[in-house]
N, C-alpha and C positions, 0 to 999 in steps of 0.2 A: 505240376501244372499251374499251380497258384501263385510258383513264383517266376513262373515263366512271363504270365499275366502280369504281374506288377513289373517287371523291367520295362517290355515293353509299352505299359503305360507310362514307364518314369519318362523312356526315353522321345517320348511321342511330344508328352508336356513341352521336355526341355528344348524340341525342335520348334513346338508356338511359340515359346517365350523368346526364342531368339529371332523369328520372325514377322512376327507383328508387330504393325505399326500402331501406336495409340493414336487415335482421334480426340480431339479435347471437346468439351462439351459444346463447345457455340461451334460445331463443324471445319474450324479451321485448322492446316496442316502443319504442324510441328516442322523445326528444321529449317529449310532454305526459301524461306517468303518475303524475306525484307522487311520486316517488320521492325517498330522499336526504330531505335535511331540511327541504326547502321544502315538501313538501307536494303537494297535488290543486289543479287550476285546476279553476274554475264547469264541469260536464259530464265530466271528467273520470272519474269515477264510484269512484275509489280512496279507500280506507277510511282516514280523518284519524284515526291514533293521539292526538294530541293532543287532540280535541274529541269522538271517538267512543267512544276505546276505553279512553284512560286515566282519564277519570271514574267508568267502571264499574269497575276494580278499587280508585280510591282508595272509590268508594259502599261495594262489597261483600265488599272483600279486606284492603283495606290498615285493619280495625281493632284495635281492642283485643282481644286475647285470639287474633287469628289472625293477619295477614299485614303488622303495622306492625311499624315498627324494635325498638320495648320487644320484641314479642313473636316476632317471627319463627318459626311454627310451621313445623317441619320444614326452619327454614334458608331459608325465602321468605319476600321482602322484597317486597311489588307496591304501592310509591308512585311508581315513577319508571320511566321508558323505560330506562334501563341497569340497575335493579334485575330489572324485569321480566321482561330477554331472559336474565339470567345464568343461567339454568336451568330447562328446563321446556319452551322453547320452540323448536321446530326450525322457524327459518325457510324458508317455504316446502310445507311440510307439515305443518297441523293434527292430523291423522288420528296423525301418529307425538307428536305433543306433550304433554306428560304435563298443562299447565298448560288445555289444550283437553281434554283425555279425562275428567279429573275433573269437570269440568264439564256432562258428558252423561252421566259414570258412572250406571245403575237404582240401584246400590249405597247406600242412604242413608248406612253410614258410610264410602263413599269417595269420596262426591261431595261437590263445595264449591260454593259456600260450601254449610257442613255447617249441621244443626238445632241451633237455633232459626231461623237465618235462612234467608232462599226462597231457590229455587233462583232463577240469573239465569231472565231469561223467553226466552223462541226469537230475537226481535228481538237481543238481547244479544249471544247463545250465537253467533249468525249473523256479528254484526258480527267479534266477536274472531275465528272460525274463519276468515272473508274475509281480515283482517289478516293474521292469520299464514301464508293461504296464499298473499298476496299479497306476502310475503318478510318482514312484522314488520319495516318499516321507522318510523323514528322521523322520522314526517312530520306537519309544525308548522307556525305560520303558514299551514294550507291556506286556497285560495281558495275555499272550500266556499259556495256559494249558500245564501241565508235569505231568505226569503219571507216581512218582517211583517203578507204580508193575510190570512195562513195562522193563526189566533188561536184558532180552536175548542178546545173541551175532550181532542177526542180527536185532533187533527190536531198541534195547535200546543202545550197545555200537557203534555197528559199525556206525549209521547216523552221530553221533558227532563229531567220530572219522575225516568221511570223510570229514564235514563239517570246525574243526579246525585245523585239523592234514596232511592231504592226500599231502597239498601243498609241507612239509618240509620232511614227513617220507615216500617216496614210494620208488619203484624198482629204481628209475632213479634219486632222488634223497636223498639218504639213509640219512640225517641228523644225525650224531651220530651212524652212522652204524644201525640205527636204521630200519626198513621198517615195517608200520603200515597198507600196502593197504593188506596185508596178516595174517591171522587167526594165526598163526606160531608165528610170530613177536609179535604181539598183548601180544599174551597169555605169552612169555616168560617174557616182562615188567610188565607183570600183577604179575606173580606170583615173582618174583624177588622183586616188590613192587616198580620199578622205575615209573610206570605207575602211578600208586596211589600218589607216592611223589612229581612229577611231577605237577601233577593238582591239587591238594592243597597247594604247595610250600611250601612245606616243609622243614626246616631245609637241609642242605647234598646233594640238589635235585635241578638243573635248573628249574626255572617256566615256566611252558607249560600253553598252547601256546602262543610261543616265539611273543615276542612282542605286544598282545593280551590282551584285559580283561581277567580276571581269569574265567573260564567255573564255572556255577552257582551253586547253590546249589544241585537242583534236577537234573544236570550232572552228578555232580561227587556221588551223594546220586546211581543214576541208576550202573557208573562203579563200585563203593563200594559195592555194593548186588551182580553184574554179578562178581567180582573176590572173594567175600565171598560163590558164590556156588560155586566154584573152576573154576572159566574162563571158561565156558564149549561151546564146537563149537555147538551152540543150536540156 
């Protein structure tokens, strides 16, 4: 009987040990989080510093007169993932983060980006605040899904749009007379083909967006199909 009892417990053990998952001590899940510097795989659902978050400060931070190298107002530099985290930012909590709280500040002179230029939009404000409270890690090369069937105006071009563009082309600050935060504007660079020359750098064409990695294949593959059905407010 006694040694019936020990089998069955050997064999009990050997069924937890190969079933359990370890938890690490600060609650977070071992395995596929994107974390470190490789990034988020396809479903993962972690926020790509690289392709989500640092385009919106080089769009709406990192320019002249506020938060590039020449100017560095108040000593912040937001062109680069080590620039970015060196102050401002407490990994893991947005809420205490002074580089997230101006951002939602009501205060018109202590919110940023300050007037003339908009505020970022909710989508923006959301991404950055997830980042940071998902530890503000410098996560690159993500295996982040894109969807070229996904081409509509408000599905496929305009997120990008607002994402690399909104900093330099809006109402308030028209870069190139250009204004991208409107359907109007969009669509006239589209069919003109400055749009398209632009983010493939083209020959004859300034490289957008200015001072930025080149927008990726399945970007400009999505604005390529939306100005091939004729730019259409859809």
């Amino acid at each position: 009987m006694k040694k019936t009892c020990f089998i069955l417990f050997a064999v009990a053990a050997i069924w937890a040990c190969k079933h359990t998952v370890e938890t690490p001590a600060d609650g977070s899940q071992t395995g596929n989080t994107g974390g470190g510097n490789t990034g988020g795989t396809p479903g993962s659902n972690v926020v790509c510093f690289e392709t989500e978050v640092l385009p919106i400060f080089k769009s709406s931070c990192a320019k002249s007169g506020c938060h590039d190298v020449q100017s560095r107002r108040e000593g912040y530099v937001l062109d680069s993932y080590d620039n970015i985290i060196k102050k401002g930012i407490k990994a893991g909590d947005a809420n205490d983060s002074k580089i997230y709280k101006v951002l939602v500040d009501d205060d018109e002179d202590d919110r940023m980006p300050q007037r003339p230029n908009p505020r970022l939009t909710t989508a923006q404000i959301n991404i950055i605040k997830k980042w940071i409270n998902e530890g503000a890690k410098n996560t690159t090369n993500c295996g982040t899904t894109c969807d070229t069937t996904i081409f509509s105006y408000s599905q496929g071009v305009k997120p990008i749009l607002e994402t690399n563009c909104y900093g330099c082309h809006n109402g308030a600050t028209t870069s190139a007379g250009i204004n991208l935060t409107l359907y109007s504007g969009v669509r006239t660079v589209a069919i003109n083909n400055r749009l398209l020359g632009a983010i493939t750098h083209s020959a004859g064409y300034t490289p957008m967006p200015m001072g930025s990695n080149k927008l990726n294949d399945c970007q400009i593959t999505k604005i390529r199909k939306w100005i091939q059905a004729g730019a259409p407010e859809n």
